[in-house]
C-alpha positions, 0 to 999 in steps of 0.5 A: 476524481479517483477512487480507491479500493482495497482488498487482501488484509486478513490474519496471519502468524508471524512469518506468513505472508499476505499481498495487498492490492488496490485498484484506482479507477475514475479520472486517471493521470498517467503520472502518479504515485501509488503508494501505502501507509499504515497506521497502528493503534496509538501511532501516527500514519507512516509510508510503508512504500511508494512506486511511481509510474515509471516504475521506481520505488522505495520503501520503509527501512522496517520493511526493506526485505521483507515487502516488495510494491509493485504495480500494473499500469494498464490495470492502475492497479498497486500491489504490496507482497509482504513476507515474514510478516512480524507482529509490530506489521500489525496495522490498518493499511491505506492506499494511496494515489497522488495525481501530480498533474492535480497535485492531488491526494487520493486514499483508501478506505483501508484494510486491517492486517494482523500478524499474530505472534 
């Protein structure tokens, strides 16, 4: 089992900045994927990044240039750094840990980011 915990939402105006992070403890397989989701009222849950273990990642064209995800391996902790943050950003953010030895799904409570215009 792998818990989820996330911390870092909040408020701001759009053009600001905030950085999300996420920290997994529990039963923890060196090959995973951490990622985030986001969902908006009224709208499907969409991936917003994803980084594997190794380092590589991809991301969302709505926010290419704008987020960076990254991780610490030792901490099995994932962060989001987002920077000129648009109103349409507004959502509640999940975290996601995917164990590929299990091929097991692992998510977050979630964390409300509002951007204001």
């Amino acid at each position: 089992q792998v818990q989820l915990v996330e911390s870092g939402g909040g408020l701001v105006q759009a053009g600001g900045s905030l950085r999300l992070s996420c920290a997994a403890s529990g039963s923890i397989f060196s090959i995973n994927l951490m990622g985030w989701y986001r969902q908006a009222p009224g709208k499907q849950r969409e991936v917003v990044a994803r980084i594997s273990s190794g380092g590589s990642a991809n991301y969302a064209d709505s926010v290419k240039g704008r987020f960076t995800i990254s991780r610490d391996n030792a901490k099995n902790t994932v962060y989001l750094q987002m920077n000129n943050l648009k109103p349409e950003d507004t959502a509640v953010y999940y975290c996601n840990f995917f164990d590929m030895r299990s091929q097991s799904d692992y998510w977050g409570q979630g964390t409300q980011v509002t951007v204001s215009s």
